[in-house]
C-alpha positions in Angstrom: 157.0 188.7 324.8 157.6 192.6 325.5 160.2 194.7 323.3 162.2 194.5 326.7 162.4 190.8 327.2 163.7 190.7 323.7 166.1 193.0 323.8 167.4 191.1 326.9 167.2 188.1 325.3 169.6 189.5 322.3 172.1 190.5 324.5 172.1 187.0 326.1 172.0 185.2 323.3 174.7 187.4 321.5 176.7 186.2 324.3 175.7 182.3 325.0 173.3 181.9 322.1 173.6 179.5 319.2 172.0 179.5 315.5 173.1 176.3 313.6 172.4 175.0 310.2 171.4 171.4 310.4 171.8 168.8 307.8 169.5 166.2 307.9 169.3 162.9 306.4 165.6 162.1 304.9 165.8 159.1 302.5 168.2 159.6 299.7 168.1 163.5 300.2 169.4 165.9 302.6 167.5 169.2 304.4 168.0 172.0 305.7 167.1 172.8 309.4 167.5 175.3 311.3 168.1 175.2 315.6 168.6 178.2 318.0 169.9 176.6 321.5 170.9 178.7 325.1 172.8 176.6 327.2 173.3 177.4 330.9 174.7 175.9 334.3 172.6 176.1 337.7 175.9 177.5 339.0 174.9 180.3 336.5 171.0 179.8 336.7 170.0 179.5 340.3 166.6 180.5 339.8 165.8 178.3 336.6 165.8 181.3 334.1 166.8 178.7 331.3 165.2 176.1 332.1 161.9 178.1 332.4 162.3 179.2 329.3 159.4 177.3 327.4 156.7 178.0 329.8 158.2 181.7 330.0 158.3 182.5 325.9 155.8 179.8 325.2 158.0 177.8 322.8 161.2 175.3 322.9 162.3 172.5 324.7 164.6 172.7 327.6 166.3 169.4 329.0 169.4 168.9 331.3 172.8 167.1 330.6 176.1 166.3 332.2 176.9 163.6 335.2 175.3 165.8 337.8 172.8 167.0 335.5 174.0 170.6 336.1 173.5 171.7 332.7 170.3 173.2 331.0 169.7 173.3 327.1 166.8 175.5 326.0 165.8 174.6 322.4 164.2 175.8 319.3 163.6 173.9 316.2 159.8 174.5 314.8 159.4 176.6 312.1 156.5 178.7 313.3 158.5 179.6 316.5 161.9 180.5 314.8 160.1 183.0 312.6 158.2 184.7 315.3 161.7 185.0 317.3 164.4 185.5 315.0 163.5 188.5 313.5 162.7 190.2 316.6 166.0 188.9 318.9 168.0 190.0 315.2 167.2 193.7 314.8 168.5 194.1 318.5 171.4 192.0 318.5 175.0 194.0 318.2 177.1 191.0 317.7 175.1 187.8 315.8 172.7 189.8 314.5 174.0 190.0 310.5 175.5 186.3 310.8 171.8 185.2 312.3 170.0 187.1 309.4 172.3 185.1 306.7 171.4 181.8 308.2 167.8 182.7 309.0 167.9 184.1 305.0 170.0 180.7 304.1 167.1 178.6 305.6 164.0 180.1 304.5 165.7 179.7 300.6 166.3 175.5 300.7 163.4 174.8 303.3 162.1 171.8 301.8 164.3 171.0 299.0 167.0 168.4 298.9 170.8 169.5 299.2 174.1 168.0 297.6 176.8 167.5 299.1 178.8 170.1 297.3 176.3 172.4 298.8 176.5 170.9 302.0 180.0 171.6 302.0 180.1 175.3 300.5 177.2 176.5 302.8 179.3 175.2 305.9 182.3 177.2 304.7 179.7 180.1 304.3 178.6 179.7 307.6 181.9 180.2 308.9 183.1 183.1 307.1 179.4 184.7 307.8 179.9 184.9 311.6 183.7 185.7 311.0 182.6 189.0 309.8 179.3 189.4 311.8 177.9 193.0 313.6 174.5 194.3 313.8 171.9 194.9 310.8 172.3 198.6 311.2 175.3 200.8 313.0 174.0 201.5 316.6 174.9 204.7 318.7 175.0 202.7 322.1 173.4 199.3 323.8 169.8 199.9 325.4 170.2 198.6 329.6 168.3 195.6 328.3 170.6 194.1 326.0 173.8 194.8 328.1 171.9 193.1 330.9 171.3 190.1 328.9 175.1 190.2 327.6 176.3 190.9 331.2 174.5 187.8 332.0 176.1 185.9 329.4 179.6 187.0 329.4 180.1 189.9 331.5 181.1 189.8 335.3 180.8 191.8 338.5 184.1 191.1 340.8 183.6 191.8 344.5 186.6 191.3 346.7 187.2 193.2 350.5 190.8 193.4 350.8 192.5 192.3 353.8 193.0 194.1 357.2 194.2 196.9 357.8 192.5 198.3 354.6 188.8 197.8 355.1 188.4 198.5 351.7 186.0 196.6 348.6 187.6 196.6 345.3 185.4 196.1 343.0 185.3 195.8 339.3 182.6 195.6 336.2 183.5 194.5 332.5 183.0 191.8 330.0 185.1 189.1 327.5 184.9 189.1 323.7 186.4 187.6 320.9 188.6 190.5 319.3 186.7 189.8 315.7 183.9 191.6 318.1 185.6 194.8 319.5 183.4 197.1 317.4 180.8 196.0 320.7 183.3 196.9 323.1 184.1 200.3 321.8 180.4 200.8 321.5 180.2 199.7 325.5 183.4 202.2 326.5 181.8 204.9 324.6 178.6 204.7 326.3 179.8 203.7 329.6 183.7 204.5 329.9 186.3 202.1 331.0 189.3 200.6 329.9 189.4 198.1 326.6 192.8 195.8 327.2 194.5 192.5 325.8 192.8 189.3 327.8 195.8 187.8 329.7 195.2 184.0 329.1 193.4 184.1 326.0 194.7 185.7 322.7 191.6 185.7 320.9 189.8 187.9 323.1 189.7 191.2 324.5 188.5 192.6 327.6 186.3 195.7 328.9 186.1 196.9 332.0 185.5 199.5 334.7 186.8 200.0 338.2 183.3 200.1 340.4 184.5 200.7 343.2 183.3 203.6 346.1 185.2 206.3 344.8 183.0 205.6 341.7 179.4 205.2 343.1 177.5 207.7 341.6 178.1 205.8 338.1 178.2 202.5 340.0 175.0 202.7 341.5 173.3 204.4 338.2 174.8 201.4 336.1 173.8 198.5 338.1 170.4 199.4 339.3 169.6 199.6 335.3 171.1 195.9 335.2 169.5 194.9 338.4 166.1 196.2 336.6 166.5 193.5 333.5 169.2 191.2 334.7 167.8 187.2 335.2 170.7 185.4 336.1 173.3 187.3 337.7 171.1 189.7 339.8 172.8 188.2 343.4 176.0 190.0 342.2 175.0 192.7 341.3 172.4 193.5 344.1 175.7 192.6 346.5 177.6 195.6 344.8 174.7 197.6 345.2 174.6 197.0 349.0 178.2 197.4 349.7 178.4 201.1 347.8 174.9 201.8 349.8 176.1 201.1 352.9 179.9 202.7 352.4 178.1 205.6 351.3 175.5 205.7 354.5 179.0 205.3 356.4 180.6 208.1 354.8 177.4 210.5 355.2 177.7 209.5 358.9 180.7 210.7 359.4 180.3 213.9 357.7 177.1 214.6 360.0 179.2 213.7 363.3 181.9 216.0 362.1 179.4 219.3 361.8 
């Protein structure tokens, strides 16, 4: 796995990803286990990305749920696999990455040994007050293009919308949803990228960046997206559609400029 599909993986899993502490039942004692999961929906996934997953990386499981079985689970349990990928997808991670580290830290320390259940209890309330407080292992001037591809993909969006006649216009907008515990990795995004950082209208938890992307802005438009087309898995469609639309407005615009000469 190249440094690149990691760090794309770290932005998608700082946005989808899962890391859970599992408490298993083994005769009269109780172990640790550790589980990293990626869910996904082939509304999402049209090409399979998740679901390819274990052939792709050469480890987990992947299965499908739900009544239409729409939904894909890739899965990691073994030990061998987890500490080949953690630390790797944690040094890049901007979001998970000191919560992941406690848990991957947590895990390697009771592996094997019986747990109470007043430990049980105190390393859930650990857990949550770990990620409550999370960020990466060390400050970070900006997000390499692979891991804001990968977080694009998980909870960013690209809005495309041609407004109605007589305005044969596009508008067109870029940005991504965060809890606000997390805003440190927005105003890391706006200062490498600009945009706005605003209050998320139906949910008070989060925040929102975002950019207007539309032809009055292609030069950083079309910079922007062709690094996200580049490393982007599963919304590339999108963002190849944006990239057509400013393409062709601006072959339109240059054709009127010559015809006016």
């Amino acid at each position: 796995m190249n440094e690149s599909t990691v760090k794309y993986m770290a932005g998608l899993l700082d946005a989808d990803g899962s890391l859970s502490l599992m408490f298993r039942k083994h005769g009269s004692g109780t172990y640790l286990a550790l589980r990293l999961t990626l869910t996904s929906s082939d509304a999402v996934d049209r090409h399979g990305f998740v679901e390819n997953l274990p052939n792709t990386l050469g480890m987990g499981t992947a299965h499908r749920y739900g009544k239409n079985q729409q939904f894909i689970t890739w899965t990691v349990a073994k030990r061998a696999d987890l500490e080949m990928i953690l630390p790797r997808l944690i040094k890049h991670m901007l979001i998970k990455a000191t919560h992941w580290q406690w848990l991957l830290d947590v895990w390697r320390e009771h592996r094997g040994q019986s747990v109470d259940d007043d430990k049980v209890q105190a390393l859930k309330d650990q857990s949550k007050f770990s990620r409550s407080v999370s960020g990466p292992l060390k400050p970070k001037n900006y997000p390499t293009w692979a891991w804001m591809a990968g977080f694009m993909d998980g909870d960013g969006y690209y809005t495309c919308r041609r407004n109605r006649p007589p305005r044969d216009t596009w508008a067109m907008r870029i940005g991504c949803v965060i809890h606000r515990n997390d805003r440190h990795v927005l105003e890391l995004i706006q200062k490498a990228y600009g945009g706005k950082i605003v209050e998320h209208g139906q949910s008070p938890s989060c925040l929102c960046w975002y950019r207007n992307a539309g032809v009055s802005e292609s030069s950083f438009v079309l910079s922007f997206l062709s690094k996200m087309a580049r490393f982007s898995m599963l919304k590339r469609r999108k963002i190849d559609h944006m990239i057509h639309i400013h393409q062709q407005r601006l072959s339109i615009s240059t054709s009127a400029e010559e015809a006016t000469v």
